[in-house]
N, C-alpha and C positions, 0 to 999 in steps of 0.2 A: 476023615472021620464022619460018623451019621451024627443025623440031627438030635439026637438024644444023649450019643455020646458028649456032643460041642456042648448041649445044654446045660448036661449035669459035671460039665469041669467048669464052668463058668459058676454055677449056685455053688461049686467046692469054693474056687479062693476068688470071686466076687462078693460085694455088700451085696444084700438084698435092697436094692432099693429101687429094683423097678418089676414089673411083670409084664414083661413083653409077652406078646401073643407068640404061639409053639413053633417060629418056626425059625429055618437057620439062612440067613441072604447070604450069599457070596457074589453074586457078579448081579450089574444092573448097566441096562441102554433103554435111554427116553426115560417111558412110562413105563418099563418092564423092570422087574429085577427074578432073577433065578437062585433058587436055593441049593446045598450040598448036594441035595438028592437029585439033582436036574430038572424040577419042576418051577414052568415059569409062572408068574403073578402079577395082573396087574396091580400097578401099587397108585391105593387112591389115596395116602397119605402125606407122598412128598415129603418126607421128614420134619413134620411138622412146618412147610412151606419153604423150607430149605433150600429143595431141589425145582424151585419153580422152573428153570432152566431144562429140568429131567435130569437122568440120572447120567453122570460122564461124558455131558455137552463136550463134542470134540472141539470147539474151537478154546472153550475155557482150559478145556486139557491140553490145548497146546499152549496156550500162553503160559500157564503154569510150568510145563516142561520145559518151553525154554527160560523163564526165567531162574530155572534150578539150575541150569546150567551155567548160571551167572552167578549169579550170590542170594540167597532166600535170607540170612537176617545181617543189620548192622547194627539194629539195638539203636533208641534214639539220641545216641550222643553224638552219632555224625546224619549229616545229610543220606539221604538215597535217591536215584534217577529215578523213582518209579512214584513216589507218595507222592508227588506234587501235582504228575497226568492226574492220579486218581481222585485226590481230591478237587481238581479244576474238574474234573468229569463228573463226582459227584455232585459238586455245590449247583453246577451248569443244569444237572438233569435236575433236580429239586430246587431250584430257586432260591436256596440260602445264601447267602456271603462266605459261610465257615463253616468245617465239619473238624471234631475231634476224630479221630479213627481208633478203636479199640480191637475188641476180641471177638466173647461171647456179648449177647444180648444184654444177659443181666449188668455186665463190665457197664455197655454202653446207657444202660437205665442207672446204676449209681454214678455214670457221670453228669447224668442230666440233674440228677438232685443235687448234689454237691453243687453246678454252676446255678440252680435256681437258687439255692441257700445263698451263696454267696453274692450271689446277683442282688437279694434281696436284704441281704447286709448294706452291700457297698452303694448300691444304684440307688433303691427304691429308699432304703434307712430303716430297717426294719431293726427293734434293738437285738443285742447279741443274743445267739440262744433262743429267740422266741419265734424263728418263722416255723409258719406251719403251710405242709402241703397238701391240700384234699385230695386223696384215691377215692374209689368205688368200690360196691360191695362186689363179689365173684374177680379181682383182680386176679392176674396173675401173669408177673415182670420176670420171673428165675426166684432163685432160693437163697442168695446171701442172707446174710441175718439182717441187712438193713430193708433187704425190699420183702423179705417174711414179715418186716414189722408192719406191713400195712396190709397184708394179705389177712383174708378174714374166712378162709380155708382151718378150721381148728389145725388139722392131720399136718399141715406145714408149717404150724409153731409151736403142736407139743416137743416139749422139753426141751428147746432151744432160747428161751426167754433167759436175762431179758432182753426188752427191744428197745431199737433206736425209736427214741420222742420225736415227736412234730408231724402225726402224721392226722390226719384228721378225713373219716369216712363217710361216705354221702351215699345213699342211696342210685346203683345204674339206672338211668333215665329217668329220674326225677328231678326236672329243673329245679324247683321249688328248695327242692333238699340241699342243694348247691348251692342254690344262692342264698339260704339260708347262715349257711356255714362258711361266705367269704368273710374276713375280719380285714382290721388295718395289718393284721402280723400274716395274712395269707402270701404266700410268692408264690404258688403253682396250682393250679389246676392238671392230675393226671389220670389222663384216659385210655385206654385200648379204643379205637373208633368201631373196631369189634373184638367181644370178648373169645377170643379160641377157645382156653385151656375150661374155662365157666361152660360149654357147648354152644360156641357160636352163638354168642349171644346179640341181637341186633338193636342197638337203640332206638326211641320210638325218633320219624322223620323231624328235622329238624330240630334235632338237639344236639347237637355238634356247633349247629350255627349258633343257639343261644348261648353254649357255653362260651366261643368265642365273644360275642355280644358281651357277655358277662365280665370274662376275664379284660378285656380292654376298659371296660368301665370301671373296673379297681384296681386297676396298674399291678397285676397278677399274670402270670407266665401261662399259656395255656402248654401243656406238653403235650405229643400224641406218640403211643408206644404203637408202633406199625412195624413191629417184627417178625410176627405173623401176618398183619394183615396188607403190609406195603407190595412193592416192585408187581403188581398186576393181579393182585391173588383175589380181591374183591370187584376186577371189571374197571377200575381205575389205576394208574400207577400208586397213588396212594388215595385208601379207602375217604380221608378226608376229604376231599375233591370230590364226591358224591353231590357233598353241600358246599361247595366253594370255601370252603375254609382252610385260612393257610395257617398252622399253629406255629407258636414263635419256638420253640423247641423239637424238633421231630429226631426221633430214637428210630435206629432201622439196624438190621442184622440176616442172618437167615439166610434169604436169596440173595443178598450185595455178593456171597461167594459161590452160588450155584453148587451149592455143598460140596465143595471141594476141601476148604479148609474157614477156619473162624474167621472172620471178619466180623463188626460192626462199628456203628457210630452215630456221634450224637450231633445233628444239623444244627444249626441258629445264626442269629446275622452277630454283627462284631458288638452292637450294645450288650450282649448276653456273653458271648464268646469273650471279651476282654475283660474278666475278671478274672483270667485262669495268665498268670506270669510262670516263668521258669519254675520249676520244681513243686509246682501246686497241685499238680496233678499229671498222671502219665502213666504207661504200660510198656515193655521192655518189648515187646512185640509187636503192637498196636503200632499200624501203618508199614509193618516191612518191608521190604520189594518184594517179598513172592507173594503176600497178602494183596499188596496193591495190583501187583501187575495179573493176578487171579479178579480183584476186585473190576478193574478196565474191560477186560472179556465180560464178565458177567454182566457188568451193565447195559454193554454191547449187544448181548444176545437177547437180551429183554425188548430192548428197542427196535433193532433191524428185523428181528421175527414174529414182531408183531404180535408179544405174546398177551398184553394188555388186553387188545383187542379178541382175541380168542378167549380170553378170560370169560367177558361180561357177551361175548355172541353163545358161547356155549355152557356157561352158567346160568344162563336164562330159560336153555334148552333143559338144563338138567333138573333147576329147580320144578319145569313143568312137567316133566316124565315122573317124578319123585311124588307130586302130589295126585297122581292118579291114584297111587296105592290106595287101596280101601282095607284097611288096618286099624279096628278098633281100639291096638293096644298104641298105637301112633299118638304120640298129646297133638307135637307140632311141629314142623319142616321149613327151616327157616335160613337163614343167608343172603350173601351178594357174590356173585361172579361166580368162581370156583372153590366155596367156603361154605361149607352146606350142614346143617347139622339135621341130622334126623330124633327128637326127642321122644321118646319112647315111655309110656306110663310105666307107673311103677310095679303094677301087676304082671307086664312083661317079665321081670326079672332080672332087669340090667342089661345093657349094652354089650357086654360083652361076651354072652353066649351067641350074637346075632356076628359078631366080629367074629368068630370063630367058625361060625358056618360059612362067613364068604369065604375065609382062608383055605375051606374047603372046597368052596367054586373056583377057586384061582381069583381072588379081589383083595388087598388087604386095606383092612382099614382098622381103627383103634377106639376104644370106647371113650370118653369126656366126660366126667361128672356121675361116672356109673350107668347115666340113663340113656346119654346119645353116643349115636356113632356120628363122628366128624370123617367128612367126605372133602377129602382137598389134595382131587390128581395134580401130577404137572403138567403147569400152561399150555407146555408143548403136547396135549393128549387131543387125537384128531375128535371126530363125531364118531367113528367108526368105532374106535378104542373105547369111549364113553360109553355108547351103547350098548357093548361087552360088560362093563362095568351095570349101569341101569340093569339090566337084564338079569344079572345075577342078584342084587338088592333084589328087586320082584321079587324073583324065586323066594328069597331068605324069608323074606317080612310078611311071606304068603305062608311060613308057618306058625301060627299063631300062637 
């Protein structure tokens, strides 16, 4: 079928509920993916940091193969050989004691609040019903109805109210605003350490550190949602580690499966983690053997390829090529490693007529906030490749 044909059977018996840019992907290798029509694209978006790995890492693809050819679910009512490597592999590479293992992102952000509430029940003694967690304005964790309730996006809480209480909003980057707003009924501080979905939003230096600082000082959980920004995508394996901060909760998804399949999960040592007994919480899925034994490769190919490192050598490179542009309609060009947002004024017209012209150069990329394009290839993208990429941005942003 043509790209027009696959389009308009999908807006037949699909929700509308997304506008992808025009065009149709069927096969993808590394930083490449190629459309129905046989035209190839570099893709500077990595599925939203998904494919940090690239697209169909052969070694991920083959652990997953062979583990299908063994058993892919037991559901957690028995043991499996594979969850136990993955979480010792996980906890090992992150420095936690314990990891819950879930699905999607959002799974693994509502289990983080569930154990900070309960944590903040049973541990700290907060009375029943009244913990409250602080988020930031421009979040943005996924779309359940609980983590909509703190999302301060209008377009992802019309007609969906009402919302879950307890959630309490502080201004990104403003200490003052923070600590403002911790009480004795606070348990969490949560934060993106950068904001994606908001256009790569970068906090101002050293305010990771203070909130840490902060949250220790009133026996409050600091969380950090690195589901975008973890497994090497900002030049460190997680963006926290910029400012030495280890948070007591850390949320990770995305890249732990090299977008092969959902995985994610939620880190913490056992004071946090031992609030959750038999039947408190769980997912029929979360930890499988084909999840895990996907998850082991993945983490594998992060480390032994040294994609971390390529991160933050050629996200530095990029950032410098990017602010040559001499583009009036540019506000500001901002990021870490390979997380780059280009914000674009308003008189441009939106981001997404400028996405549409790279798709036209062979580049894909996706607009953020209407105003920017977010630029985030996979880790595995040489200089060579990059600079195919660069070169095309030029072009675009050179029409005014």
């Amino acid at each position: 079928m043509k790209t027009q044909e696959i389009i308009a059977k999908e807006k037949q018996f699909g929700a509308f509920n997304y506008n992808p840019i025009p065009l149709v992907i069927a096969e993808g290798s590394g930083v490449w993916v190629t459309d129905v029509e046989g035209k190839r694209y570099l893709d500077f978006l990595a599925a939203y940091s998904a494919v940090n790995q690239g697209h169909n890492h052969p070694r991920i693809k083959e652990a997953l193969l062979e583990q299908l050819e063994r058993i892919p679910l037991t559901s957690r009512a028995f043991h499996n050989d594979q969850m136990g490597m993955f979480l010792e592999k996980l906890c090992t590479m992150t420095g936690y004691e314990k990891a819950l293992p879930m699905n999607t992102g959002a799974e693994a952000v509502e289990t983080a609040i569930k154990a900070a509430r309960k944590w903040g029940y049973k541990i700290k003694g907060v009375p029943e019903n009244k913990a409250e967690i602080i988020a930031f304005t421009g979040n943005f964790s996924g779309r359940t109805t609980t983590v909509i309730s703190f999302s301060t996006e209008d377009q992802y809480r019309d007609g969906y109210g009402p919302f879950t209480p307890g959630f309490v909003i502080a201004e990104y980057g403003d200490y003052e605003d923070v600590a403002n707003k911790v009480n004795e009924n606070t348990v969490a501080i949560f934060i993106e350490p950068v904001q994606g979905e908001a256009g790569v939003i970068v906090p101002p230096e050293g305010y990771l550190k203070q909130l840490r600082e902060l949250a220790t000082a009133n026996n409050v959980l600091l969380i950090a949602d690195e589901i975008q920004s973890g497994f090497g995508r900002t030049g460190k394996f997680f963006c926290c580690e910029h400012e030495g901060v280890r948070p007591d909760v850390l949320v990770v998804g995305k890249a732990l499966s090299g977008g092969y399949y959902p995985i994610s999960a939620m880190l913490s040592d056992d004071d946090v983690m031992r609030v959750f007994t038999p039947g408190d919480h769980g997912s029929t899925f979360g930890g499988n053997p084909l999840a895990s034994a996907i998850g082991i490769a993945a983490l594998d190919v992060l480390v032994d390829e040294n994609l971390t490192e390529n991160s933050a050598r050629l996200g530095e490179y990029l950032l410098e090529q990017l602010k040559t542009i001499a583009n009036p309609l540019i506000k500001d060009i901002r990021g870490k490693g390979l997380f780059v947002g280009i914000e674009l004024k308003p008189e441009a017209g939106g981001a997404r007529k400028y996405c549409e012209m790279l798709m036209h150069e062979g580049v894909l990329c996706k607009e953020t906030h209407e105003d920017t394009i977010r630029i985030a290839p996979p880790l595995t993208i040489t200089k060579e490749e990059l600079d195919i990429g660069i070169t095309a941005i030029k072009k675009v942003l050179a029409v005014k």
